[in-house]
N, C-alpha and C positions, 0 to 999 in steps of 0.2 A: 294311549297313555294309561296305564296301569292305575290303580285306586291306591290311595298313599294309605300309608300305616295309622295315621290320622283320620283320617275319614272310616276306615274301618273301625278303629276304637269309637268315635266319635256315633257308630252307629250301635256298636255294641252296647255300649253303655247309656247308650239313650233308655230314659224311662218307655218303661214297655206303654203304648195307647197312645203318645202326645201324636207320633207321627211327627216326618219331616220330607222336606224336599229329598230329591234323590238326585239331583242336579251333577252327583261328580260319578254317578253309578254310570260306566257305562255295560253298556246290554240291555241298558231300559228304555224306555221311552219317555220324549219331553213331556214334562207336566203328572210323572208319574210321582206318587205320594207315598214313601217307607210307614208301613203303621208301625209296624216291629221287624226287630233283626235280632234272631235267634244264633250266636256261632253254637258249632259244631264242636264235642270233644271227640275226637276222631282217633288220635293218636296216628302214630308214623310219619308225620310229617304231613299227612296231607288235612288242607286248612281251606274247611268250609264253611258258609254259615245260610239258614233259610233266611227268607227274605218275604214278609208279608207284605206285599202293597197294592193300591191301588189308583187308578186313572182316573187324576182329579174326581174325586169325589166331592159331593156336598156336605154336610156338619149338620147335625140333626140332636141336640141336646134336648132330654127327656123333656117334654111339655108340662109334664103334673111337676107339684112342689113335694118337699120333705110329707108330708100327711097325706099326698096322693099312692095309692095303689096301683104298683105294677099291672098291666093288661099279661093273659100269658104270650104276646108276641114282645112285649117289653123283655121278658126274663133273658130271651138271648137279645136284646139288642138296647136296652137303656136309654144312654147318651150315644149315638152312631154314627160311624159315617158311612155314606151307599153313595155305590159305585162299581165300575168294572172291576172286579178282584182279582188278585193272583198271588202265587206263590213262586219262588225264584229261589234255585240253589246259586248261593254263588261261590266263585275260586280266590277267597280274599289271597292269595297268591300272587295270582296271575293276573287277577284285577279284571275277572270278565264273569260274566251270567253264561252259567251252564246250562240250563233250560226253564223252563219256565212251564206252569200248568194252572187253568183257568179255575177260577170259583166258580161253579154255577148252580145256582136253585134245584132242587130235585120237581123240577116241573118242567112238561114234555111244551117245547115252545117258550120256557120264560126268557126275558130281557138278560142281556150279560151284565147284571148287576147284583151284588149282594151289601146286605147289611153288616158291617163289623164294627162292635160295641169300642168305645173309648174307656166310656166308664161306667159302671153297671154297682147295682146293689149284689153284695156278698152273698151266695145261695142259689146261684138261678146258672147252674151248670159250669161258667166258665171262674177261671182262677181269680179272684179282687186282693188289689192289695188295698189295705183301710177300708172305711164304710161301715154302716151297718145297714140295718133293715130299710130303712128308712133312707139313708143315704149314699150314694155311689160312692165307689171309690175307683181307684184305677185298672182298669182290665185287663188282664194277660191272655191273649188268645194264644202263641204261637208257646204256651205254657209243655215244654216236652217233656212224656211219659213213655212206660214200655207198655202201648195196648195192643201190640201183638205178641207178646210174649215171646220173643226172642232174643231176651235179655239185657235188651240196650234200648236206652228212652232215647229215640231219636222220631219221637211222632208226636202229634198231636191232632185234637178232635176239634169240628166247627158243629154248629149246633145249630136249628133252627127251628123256630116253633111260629109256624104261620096261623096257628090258631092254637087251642088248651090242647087239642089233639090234632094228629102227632106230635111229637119230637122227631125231626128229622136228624139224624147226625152224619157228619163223615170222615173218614181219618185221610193227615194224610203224613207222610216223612219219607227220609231219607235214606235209601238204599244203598246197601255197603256195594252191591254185586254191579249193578247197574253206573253207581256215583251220577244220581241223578235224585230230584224230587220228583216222587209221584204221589198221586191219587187212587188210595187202594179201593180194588172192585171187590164187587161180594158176586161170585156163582153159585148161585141158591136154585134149587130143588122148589117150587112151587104148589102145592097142590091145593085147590081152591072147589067145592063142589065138585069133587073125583074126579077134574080134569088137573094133570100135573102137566108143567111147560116147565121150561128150564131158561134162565132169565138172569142176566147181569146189571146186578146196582149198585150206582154209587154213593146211595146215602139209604141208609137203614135205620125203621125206627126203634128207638129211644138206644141202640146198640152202647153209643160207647158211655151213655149215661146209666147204665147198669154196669155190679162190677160183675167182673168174670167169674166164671165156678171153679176155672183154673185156668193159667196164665193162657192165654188165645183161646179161650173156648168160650161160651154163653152158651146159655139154656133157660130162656125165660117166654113168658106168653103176654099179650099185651089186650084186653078185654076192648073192642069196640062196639059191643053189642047194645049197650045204653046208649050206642048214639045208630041204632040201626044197621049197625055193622056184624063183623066176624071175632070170634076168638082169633086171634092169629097166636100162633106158635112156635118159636126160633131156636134154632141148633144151628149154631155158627161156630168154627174154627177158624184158624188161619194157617195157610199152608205154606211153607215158606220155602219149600221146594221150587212154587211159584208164584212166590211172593204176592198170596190174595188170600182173601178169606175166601169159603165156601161152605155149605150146608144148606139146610130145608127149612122151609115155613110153610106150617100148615093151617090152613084159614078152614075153619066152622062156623057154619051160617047163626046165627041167632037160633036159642028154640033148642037145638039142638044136642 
């Protein structure tokens, strides 16, 4: 059975963060929870839209009041809900999921779960609509922009900050070439106390929270060494020949 024009609209136009059942989506799974539905301006006819959701999650509204202070793991996540995450292109067409690709934490062995804010205070990386300082408003995560610089906002950044430091972030959107949602990789150049390894990630820190020097490029440095760490150092592009970012970081010890 096909997704009626109704339920598509119905998901469109849903306020971004409320989240709703996904009950007439098929290609998902029972019990699975739409946070947002992003369509696609595509043109030519062909009609798709992402699809952020997750697997049964829990509801986790900020614990401090209006005068309490953000922690920096509050900043990406507020009011949130955690749970297995994913992203989903769909065919509102044809009425089916084209693929699907997983959220996961940039840690080696973490649980298939992540945090996505509902409703966050304005300033702490992801897009709010209303709020101020003090108080959340509603969160637009699947908020699309061009951070590869290949002329069309059809991407957006997730952000995580498991402590003040890092900022972990990761992009992800949708490919004209491929017509699929992916997960863009970074092939980085490594070099750490003059041993250089060459090494594919998928979440880089503070990337998409700094802006560009010019459209797909960065060039910035990130001081760890007040907490016993390295200068790190980043020269990132994006190559769209092969649809990834790729470039060098170069770490210096402390002292140094």
């Amino acid at each position: 059975m096909k997704i009626s024009v109704a339920l598509v609209l119905l998901f469109a136009l849903a306020p971004a963060g409320r989240g709703q059942s996904a009950g007439g989506v098929r290609g998902l799974p029972r019990g699975a929870f739409v946070v947002e539905t992003r369509p696609l301006d595509l043109g030519g006819g062909r009609r798709r839209a992402l699809l952020l959701w997750m697997l049964g999650p829990s509801r986790h509204p900020f614990a401090g009041g209006d005068d309490e202070s953000y922690t920096c793991p509050d900043q990406t996540r507020g009011s949130h809900y955690h749970g297995p995450t994913r992203v989903s292109l769909l065919d509102t067409a044809a009425g089916r999921v084209i693929n699907t690709v997983r959220v996961m934490p940039d840690d080696e062995g973490a649980e298939d779960v992540f945090d996505i804010p509902y409703r966050l205070r304005p300033g702490n990386h992801y897009h709010v609509e209303g709020g101020d300082e003090r108080k959340e408003g509603r969160a637009v995560v699947t908020r699309l922009r061009d951070y590869n610089g290949d002329g069309e906002s059809l991407e957006f950044a997730l952000y995580d900050a498991v402590a003040c430091m890092p900022l972990m972030t990761a992009l992800y959107g949708y490919s004209r070439r491929q017509d699929r949602v992916v997960q863009y990789d970074f092939h980085l150049e490594v070099s750490d106390g003059g041993k250089i390894s060459r090494q594919v990630w998928r979440w880089v820190d503070y990337l998409f929270a700094r802006e560009p020097a010019r459209p797909g490029r960065w060039n910035y440095e990130i001081d760890y060494r007040g907490r016993g760490g390295s200068l790190d150092g980043f020269e990132i592009r994006y190559n769209p020949s092969l649809e990834r970012f790729e470039g060098k970081v170069a770490r210096t010890a402390g002292g140094q």
